[in-house]
C-alpha positions as CSV (number, residue, x, y, z in Angstrom):
1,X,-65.4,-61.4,46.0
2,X,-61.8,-60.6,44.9
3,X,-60.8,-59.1,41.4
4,X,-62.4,-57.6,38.5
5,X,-63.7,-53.9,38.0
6,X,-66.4,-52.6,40.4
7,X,-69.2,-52.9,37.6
8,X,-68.1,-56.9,37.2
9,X,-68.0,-57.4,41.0
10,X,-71.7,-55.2,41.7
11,X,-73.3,-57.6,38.5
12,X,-71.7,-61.0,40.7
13,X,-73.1,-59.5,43.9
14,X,-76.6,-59.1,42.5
15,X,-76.4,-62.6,41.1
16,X,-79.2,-63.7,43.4
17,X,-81.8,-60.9,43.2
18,X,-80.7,-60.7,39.1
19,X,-81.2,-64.8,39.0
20,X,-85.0,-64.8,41.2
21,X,-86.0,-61.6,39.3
22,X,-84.9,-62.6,36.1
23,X,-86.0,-65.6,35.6
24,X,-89.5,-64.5,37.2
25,X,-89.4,-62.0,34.3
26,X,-88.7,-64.7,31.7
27,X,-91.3,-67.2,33.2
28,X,-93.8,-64.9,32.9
29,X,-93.0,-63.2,29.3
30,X,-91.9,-66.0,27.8
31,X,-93.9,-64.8,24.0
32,X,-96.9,-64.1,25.1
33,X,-99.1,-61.1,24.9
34,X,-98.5,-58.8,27.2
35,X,-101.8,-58.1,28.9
36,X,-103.6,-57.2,32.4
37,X,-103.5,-61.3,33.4
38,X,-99.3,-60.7,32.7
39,X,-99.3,-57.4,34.2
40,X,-100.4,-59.1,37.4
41,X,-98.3,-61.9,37.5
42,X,-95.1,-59.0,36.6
43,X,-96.3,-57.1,39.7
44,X,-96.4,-60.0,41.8
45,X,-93.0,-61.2,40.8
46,X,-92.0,-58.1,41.7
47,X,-93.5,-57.5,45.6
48,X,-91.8,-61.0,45.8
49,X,-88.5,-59.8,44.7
50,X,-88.8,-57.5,47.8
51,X,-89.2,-54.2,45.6
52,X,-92.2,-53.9,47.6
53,X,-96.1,-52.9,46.4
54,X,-95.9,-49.2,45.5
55,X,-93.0,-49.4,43.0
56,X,-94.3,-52.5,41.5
57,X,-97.7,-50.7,41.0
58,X,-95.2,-47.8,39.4
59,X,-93.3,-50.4,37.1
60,X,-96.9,-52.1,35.9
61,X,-98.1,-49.0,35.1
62,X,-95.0,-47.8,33.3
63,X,-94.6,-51.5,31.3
64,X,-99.0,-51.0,30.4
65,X,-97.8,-47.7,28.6
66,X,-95.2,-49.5,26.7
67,X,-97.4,-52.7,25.6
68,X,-99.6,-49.6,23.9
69,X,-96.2,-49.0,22.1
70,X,-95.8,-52.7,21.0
71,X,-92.5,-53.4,23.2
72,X,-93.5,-56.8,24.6
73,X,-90.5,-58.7,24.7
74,X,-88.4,-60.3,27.3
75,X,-85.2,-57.7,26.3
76,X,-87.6,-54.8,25.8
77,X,-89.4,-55.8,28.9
78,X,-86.3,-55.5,31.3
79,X,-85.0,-52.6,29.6
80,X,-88.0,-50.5,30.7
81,X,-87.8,-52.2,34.5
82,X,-84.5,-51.1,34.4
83,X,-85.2,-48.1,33.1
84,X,-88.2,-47.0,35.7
85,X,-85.8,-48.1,38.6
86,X,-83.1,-46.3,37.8
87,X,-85.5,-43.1,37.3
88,X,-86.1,-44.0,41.0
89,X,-82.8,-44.5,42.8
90,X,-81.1,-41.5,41.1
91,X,-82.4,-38.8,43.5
92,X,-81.1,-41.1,46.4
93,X,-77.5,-42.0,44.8
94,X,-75.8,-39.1,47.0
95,X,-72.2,-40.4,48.0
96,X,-70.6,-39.4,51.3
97,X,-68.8,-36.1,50.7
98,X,-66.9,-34.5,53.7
99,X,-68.2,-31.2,54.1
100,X,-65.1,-28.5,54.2
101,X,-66.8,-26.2,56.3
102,X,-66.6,-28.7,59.0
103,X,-63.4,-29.9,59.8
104,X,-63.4,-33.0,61.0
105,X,-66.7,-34.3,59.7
106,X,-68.2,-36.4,61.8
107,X,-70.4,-39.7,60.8
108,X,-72.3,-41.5,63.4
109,X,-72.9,-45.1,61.9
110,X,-76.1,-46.7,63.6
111,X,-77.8,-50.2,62.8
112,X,-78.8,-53.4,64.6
113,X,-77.0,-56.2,65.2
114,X,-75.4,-58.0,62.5
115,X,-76.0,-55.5,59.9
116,X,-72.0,-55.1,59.7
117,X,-71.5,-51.6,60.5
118,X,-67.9,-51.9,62.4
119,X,-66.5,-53.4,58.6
120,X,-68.5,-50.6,56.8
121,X,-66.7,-48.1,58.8
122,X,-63.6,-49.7,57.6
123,X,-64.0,-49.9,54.4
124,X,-65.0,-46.5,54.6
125,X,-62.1,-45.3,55.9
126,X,-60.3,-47.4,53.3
127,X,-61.8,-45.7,50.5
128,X,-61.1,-42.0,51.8
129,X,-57.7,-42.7,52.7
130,X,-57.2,-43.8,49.4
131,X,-58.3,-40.4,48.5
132,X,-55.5,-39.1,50.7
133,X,-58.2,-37.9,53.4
134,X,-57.2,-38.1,57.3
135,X,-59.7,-39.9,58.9
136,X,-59.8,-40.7,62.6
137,X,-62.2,-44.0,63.7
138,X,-63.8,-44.4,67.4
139,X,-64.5,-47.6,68.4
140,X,-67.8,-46.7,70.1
141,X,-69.2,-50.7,70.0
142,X,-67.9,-51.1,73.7
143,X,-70.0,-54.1,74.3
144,X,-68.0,-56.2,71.9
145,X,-64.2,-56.7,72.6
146,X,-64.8,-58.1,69.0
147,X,-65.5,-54.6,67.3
148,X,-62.9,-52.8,69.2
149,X,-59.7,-55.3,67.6
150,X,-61.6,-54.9,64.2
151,X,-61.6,-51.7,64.1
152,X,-58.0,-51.5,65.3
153,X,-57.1,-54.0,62.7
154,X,-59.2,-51.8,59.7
155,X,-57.2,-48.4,61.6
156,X,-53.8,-50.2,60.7
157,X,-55.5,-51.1,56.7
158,X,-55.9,-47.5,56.2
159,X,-53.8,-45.4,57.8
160,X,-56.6,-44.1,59.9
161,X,-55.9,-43.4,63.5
162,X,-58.2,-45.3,66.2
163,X,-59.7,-44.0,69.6
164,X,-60.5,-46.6,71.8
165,X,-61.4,-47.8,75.5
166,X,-61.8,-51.1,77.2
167,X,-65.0,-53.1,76.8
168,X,-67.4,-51.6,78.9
169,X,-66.8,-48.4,78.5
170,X,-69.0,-45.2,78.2
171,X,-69.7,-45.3,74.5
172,X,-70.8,-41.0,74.7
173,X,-67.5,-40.5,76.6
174,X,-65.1,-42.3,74.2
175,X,-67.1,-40.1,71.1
176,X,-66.4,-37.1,72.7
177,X,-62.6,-38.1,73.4
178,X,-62.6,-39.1,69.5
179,X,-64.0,-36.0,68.4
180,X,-61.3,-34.1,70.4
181,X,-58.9,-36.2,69.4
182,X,-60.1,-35.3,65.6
183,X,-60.1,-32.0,65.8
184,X,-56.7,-32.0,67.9
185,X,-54.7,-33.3,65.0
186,X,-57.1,-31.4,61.8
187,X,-59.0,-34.8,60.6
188,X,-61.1,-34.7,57.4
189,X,-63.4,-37.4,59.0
190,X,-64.5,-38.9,61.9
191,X,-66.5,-42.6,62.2
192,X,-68.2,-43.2,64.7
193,X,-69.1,-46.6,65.3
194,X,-71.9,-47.6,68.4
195,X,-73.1,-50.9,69.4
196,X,-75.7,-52.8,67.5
197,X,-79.3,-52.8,69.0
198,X,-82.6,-54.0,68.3
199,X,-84.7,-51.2,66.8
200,X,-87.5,-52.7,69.6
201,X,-85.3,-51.8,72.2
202,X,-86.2,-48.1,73.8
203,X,-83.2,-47.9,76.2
204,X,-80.9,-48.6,73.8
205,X,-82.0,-46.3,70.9
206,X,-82.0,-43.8,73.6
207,X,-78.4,-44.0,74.3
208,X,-77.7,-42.8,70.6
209,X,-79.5,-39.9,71.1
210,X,-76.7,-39.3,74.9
211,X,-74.3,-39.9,71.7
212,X,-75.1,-37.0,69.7
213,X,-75.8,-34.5,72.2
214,X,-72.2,-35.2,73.9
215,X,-70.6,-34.4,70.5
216,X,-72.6,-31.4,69.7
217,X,-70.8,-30.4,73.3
218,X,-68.0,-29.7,71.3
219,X,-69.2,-28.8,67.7
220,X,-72.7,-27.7,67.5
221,X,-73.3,-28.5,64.2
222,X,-72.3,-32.2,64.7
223,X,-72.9,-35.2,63.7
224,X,-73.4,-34.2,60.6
225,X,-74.1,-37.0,59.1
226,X,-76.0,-40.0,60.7
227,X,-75.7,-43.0,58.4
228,X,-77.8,-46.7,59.0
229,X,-76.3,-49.6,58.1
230,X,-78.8,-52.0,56.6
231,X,-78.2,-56.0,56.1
232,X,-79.8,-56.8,52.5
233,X,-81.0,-59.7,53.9
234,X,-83.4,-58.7,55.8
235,X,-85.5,-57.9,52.7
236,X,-89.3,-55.7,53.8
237,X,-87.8,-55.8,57.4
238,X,-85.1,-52.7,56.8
239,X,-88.0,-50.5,56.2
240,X,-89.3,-50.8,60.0
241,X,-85.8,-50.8,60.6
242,X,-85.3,-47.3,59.2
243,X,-89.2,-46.1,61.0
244,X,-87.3,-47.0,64.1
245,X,-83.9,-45.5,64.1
246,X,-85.9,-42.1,62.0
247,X,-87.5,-41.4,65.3
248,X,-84.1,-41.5,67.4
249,X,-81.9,-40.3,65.4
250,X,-81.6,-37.8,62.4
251,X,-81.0,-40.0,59.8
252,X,-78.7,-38.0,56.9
253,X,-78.0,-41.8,54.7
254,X,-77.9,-45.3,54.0
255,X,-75.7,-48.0,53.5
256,X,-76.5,-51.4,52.0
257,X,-74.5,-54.4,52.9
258,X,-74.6,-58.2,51.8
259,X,-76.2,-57.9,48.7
260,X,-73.8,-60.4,47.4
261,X,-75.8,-63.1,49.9
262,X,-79.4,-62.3,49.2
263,X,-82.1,-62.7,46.6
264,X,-83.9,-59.3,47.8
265,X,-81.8,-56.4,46.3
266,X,-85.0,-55.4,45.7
267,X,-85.8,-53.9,49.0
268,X,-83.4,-51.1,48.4
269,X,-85.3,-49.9,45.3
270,X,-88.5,-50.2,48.0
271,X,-86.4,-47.3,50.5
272,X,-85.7,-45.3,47.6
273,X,-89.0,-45.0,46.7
274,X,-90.4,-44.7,50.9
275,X,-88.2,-42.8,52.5
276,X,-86.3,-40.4,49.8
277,X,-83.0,-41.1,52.0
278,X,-80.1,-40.7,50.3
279,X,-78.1,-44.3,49.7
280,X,-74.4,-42.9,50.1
281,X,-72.6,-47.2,49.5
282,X,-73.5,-50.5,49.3
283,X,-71.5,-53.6,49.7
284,X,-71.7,-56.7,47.2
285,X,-68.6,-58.4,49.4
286,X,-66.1,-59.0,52.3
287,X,-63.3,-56.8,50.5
288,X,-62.2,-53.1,51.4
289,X,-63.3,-52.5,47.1
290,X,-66.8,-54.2,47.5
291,X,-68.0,-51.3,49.6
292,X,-68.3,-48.6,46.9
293,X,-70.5,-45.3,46.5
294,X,-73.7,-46.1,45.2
295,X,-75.2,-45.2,41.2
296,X,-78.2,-46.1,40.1
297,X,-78.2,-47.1,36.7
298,X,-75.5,-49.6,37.1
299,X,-77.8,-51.4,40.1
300,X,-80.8,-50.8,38.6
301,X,-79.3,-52.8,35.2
302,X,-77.1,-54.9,37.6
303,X,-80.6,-56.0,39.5
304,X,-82.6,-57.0,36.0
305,X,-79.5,-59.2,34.8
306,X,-78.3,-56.4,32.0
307,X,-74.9,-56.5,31.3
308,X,-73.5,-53.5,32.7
309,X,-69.9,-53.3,30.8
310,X,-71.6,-52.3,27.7
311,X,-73.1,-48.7,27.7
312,X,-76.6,-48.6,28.3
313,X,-79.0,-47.0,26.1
């Protein structure tokens, strides 16, 4: 998705959770009175728009309150969606910050396969070395010669330097030669990139925790930050996804990717509202700029097909 400001690109890249959400909304308003029997069919469209049962109960109940008020419309009717979701996702929209107090700051990224965390990690670095940070990348996927050369190839983008072994190496060893590397030359950051794994898969979520108990060999206090990569297109299956990786791992964040090929943007309103876990980025793209921090009242607007140029009331 190339060109355009970040609000323009974000509205494009919900296009499909905007367009099956939408038009549910409009199929099921459409003039009429807005009763229990539309209530219902609002809630429904909305579990099927992956925003899952608890916050569709919450926006029913909100949308009830204003059909006492008379606001029954189509425009009124997203406003208040909007509105209620936004209220949701703003305690969560917590961007990635570097922590001065510890220099380098180092962010394990974790996820399963496919969920694209090697290309969030670059576009991550992209972003901070745009903001004149010195960031230092391992290349802990050592299974896939594949994510070592792109993250090479994102190091050379950004300006970031890369540690790396062969494929098959000791992916705990090559994080704690990173980390000394980091602190060797005074890094603001350090990413940490580890092979994907299936969250069913007990040997392998137990190598993350080898991972972080190597680097807190050399800083005590680290990681601290422990972000999982989700793939939007997974819809309700991110949540067991998070249970999973909760148990291993500290989780400090999430990141959202390929919301730009999924009709359940949705599901991301359904983590807010679960797990209270703070969404640092999400990505509506394959470009470096389609990875940005995340706010909540331009997604929540983006998500209900509001245009988001305009200021919103």
């Amino acid at each position: 998705m190339a060109g355009g400001s970040w609000l323009q690109r974000l509205k494009q890249g919900l296009g499909r959770s905007a367009g099956k959400l939408g038009a549910g909304i409009a199929g099921i308003v459409g003039g009429r009175k807005l009763d229990a029997a539309m209530l219902q069919e609002i809630e429904e469209a909305l579990i099927a728009a992956d925003l899952g049962p608890q916050v569709a109960a919450r926006l029913t109940a909100a949308l009830a309150k204003s059909a006492a008020r008379g606001e029954t419309d189509e425009a009124s009717v997203r406003r208040l969606l909007a509105t209620e979701i936004a209220a949701i996702l703003e305690p969560v929209a917590r961007p990635l910050r570097p922590d001065p107090a510890h220099r380098p700051h180092v962010v394990l990224v974790v996820g399963v396969n496919g969920t694209g965390k090697t290309t969030t990690i670059g576009k991550l670095a992209h972003f901070f070395a745009g903001e004149g940070r010195r960031v230092v990348l391992a290349a802990g996927d050592t299974f896939r010669a594949a994510a070592i050369e792109q993250l090479k190839i994102w190091g050379e983008r950004s300006g970031a330097e890369v540690v790396a072994r062969a494929q098959g190496s000791d992916a705990a060893g090559l994080a704690f030669e990173a980390l000394e590397r980091a602190q060797a030359i005074d890094a603001d950051l350090l990413f940490v990139d580890t092979a994907g794994r299936l969250h069913n898969k007990a040997d392998l979520m137990a190598e993350l925790g080898k991972v972080t108990r190597v680097l807190a060999k050399l800083d005590p206090t680290a990681p601290h930050d422990v972000i999982l990569v989700l793939d939007a297109t997974t819809g309700q299956n991110a949540i067991r996804q998070v249970e999973t990786f909760r148990d291993t791992v500290k989780l400090t964040g999430l990141v959202v990717t390929k919301l730009d090929g999924t009709a359940k943007g949705g599901v991301l309103v359904a983590l807010a509202e679960k797990f209270a876990l703070p969404v640092v980025a999400i990505g509506v793209g394959e470009a470096a700029e389609d990875l940005r921090p995340f706010e909540a009242s331009s997604f929540a607007h983006s998500l209900l097909g509001i245009d988001t140029e305009r200021p919103i009331s």
